[in-house]
N, C-alpha and C positions, 0 to 999 in steps of 0.2 A: 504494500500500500504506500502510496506514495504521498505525503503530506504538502499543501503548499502552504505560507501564510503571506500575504500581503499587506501595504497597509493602504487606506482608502485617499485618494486624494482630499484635501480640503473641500468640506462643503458636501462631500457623496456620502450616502446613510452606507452605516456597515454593511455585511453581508455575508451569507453562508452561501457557498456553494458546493453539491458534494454530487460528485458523480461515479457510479458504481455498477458493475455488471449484472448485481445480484444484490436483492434486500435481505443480508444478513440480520441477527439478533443484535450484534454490535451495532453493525449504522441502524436500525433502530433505536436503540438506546441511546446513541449520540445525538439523533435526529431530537426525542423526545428531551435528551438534558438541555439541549439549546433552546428548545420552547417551554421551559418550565419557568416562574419568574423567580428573579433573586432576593425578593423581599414579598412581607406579606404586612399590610398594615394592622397594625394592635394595637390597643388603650393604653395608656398608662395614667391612670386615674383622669381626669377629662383629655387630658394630650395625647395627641396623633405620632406614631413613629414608626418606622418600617424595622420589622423585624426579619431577618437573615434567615431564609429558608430555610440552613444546612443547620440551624439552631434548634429549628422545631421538633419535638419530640412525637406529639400527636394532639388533634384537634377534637374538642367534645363536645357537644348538644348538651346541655343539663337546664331545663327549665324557659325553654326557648332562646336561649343563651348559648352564645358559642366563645369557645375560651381555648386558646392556644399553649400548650405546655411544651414549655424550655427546659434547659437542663434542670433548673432551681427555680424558676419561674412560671406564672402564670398569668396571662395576658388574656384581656378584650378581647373579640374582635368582634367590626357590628358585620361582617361578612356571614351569611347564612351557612350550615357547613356545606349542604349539598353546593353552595357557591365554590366555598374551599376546595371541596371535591374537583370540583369542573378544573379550577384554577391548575391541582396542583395534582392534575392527572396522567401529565406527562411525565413526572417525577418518581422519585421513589415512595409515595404514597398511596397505600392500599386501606380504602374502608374493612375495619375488620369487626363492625355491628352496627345497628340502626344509630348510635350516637358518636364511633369514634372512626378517625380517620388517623393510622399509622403512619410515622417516615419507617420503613421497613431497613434503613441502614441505622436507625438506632437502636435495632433486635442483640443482646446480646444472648437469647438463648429461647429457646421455644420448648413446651413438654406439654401433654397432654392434662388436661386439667377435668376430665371425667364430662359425660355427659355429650360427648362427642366435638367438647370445646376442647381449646388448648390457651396455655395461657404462656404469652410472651414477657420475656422479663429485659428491660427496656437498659441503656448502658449506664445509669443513670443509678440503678435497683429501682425503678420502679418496675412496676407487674401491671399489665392490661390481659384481659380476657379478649381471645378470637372466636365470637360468634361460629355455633354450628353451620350454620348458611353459608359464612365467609371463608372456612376453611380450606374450600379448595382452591378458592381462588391464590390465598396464601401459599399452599402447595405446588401449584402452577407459577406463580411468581421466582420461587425459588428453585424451582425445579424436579420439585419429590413428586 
């Protein structure tokens, strides 16, 4: 594979271009990291701030409320999750129940947690349940 990088003349918007014989799993995955965004807006108490995608841990529904969890943190956001969903679809984020949406690179460990759930344990120690319904999508992501 042959990489080029260029740099844009003054005044010309960037740009991707990738040309390929075949749609591998990799340009896939490149395709989709480059449309994912680098921030996600969050509250912090009435203030607006964009928060660093690669920070997010997982996003939750609780009370028609949606709140974004950091390593130590926990954030606003007035984004609906199914919004979040949409956004942050091309990314390393997989819905894993009706309320939460994982970054599946902050999985430090995954085990079956009865009842046909599994419960992932985040890098963090935190611990989220994977919905029966969601689990094979989770399987499928990863490859099992």
């Amino acid at each position: 594979m042959n990489i080029v990088i260029q740099t844009p003349s003054p005044g010309e918007e960037d740009s991707v271009v990738i040309r390929v014989h075949c749609m591998t799993e990799g340009v896939i995955r490149a395709i989709n990291l480059l449309k994912s965004p680098e921030s996600l807006p969050v509250m912090i108490g009435e203030q607006n701030v964009l928060l660093p995608v690669k920070d997010v841990f997982y996003a939750e529904s609780v009370d028609l409320k949606t709140f974004v969890y950091a390593e130590k943190s926990v954030y606003r956001t007035r984004l609906k999750l199914y919004e979040l969903e949409e956004t942050l679809s091309h990314g390393d984020f997989l819905r894993i129940s009706k309320q939460v949406i994982l970054n599946i690179r902050k999985i430090r460990s995954v085990a079956p947690a009865g009842d046909s759930r599994f419960q992932a344990t985040l890098a963090n120690g935190e611990k989220v349940i994977i919905s029966r319904q969601y689990v094979p999508a989770l399987k499928a992501r990863f490859g099992l």
